[in-house]
C-alpha positions as a Python dict, from the first residue, in 0.01 Angstrom:
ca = {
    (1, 'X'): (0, 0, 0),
    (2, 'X'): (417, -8, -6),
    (3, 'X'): (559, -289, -127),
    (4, 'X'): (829, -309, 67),
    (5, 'X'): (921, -351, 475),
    (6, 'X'): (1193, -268, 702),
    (7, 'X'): (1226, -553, 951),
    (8, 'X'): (1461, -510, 1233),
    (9, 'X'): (1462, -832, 1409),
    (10, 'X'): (1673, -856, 1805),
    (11, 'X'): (1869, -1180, 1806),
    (12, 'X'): (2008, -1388, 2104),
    (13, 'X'): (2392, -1316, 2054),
    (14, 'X'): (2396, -1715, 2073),
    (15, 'X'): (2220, -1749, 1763),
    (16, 'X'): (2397, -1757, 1425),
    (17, 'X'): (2302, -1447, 1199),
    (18, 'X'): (2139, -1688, 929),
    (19, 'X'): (1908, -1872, 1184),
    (20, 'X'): (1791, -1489, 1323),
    (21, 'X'): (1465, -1430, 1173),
    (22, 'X'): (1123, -1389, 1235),
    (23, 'X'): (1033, -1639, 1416),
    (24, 'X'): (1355, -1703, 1631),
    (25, 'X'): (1404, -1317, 1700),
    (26, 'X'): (1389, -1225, 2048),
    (27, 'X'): (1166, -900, 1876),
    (28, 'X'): (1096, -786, 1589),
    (29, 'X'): (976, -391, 1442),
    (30, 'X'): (858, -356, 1083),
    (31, 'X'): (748, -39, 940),
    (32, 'X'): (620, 12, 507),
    (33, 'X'): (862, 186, 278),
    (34, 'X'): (801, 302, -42),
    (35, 'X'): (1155, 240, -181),
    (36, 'X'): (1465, 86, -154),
    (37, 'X'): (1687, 388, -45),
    (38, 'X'): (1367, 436, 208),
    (39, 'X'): (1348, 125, 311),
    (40, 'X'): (1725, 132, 374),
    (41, 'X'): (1687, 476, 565),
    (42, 'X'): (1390, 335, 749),
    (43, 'X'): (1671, 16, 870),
    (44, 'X'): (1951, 243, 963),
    (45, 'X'): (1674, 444, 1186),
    (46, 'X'): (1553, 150, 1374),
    (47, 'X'): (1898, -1, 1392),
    (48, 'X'): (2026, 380, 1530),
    (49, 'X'): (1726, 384, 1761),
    (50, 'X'): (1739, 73, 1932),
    (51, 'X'): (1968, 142, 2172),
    (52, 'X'): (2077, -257, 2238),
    (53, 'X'): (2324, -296, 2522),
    (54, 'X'): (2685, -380, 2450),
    (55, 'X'): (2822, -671, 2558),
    (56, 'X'): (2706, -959, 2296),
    (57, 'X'): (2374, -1099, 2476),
    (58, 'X'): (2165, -964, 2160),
    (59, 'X'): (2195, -821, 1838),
    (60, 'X'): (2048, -633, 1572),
    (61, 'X'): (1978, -787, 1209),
    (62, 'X'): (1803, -562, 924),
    (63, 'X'): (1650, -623, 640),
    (64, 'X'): (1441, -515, 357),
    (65, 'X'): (1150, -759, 264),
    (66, 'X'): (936, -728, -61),
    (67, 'X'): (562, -745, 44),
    (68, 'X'): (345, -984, -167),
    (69, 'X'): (-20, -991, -186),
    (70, 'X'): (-78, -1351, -77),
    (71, 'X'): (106, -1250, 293),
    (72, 'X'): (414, -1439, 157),
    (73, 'X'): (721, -1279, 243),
    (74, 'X'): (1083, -1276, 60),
    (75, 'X'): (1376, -1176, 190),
    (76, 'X'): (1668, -1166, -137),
    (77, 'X'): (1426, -1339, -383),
    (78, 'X'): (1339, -1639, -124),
    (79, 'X'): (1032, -1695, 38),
    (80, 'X'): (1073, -1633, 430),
}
């Protein structure tokens, strides 16, 4: 099993960057990486492929998560 996740999680462009996360995104797509330069690859695909609309209604936030085996996630060392 990887240990880590690319999330890419589609915000409201009303909500502040720091309150975007799982459970306030408007969507969110997470797919296993092995690595941290994968898991970073993995991001910059999703974020290249989303094809968002311009105009400031929604954005895109990334992230690499570290998987943990009791289905607690952390996002920078906290627990999401």
């Amino acid at each position: 099993m990887s240990e880590l996740l690319a999330v890419a999680l589609v915000c409201a462009g009303t909500l502040l960057a720091q309150d975007c996360s799982r459970d306030t995104a408007l969507d969110v797509v997470v797919t296993p990486a092995r690595t941290p330069m994968e898991c970073l690859m993995h991001a910059q695909a999703m974020a290249a492929s989303a094809g968002l609309p311009g105009g400031g209604d929604r954005y895109l936030k990334i992230a690499c998560e570290h998987r943990r085996a009791d289905g607690v996630r952390t996002v920078a060392g906290r627990p999401s």
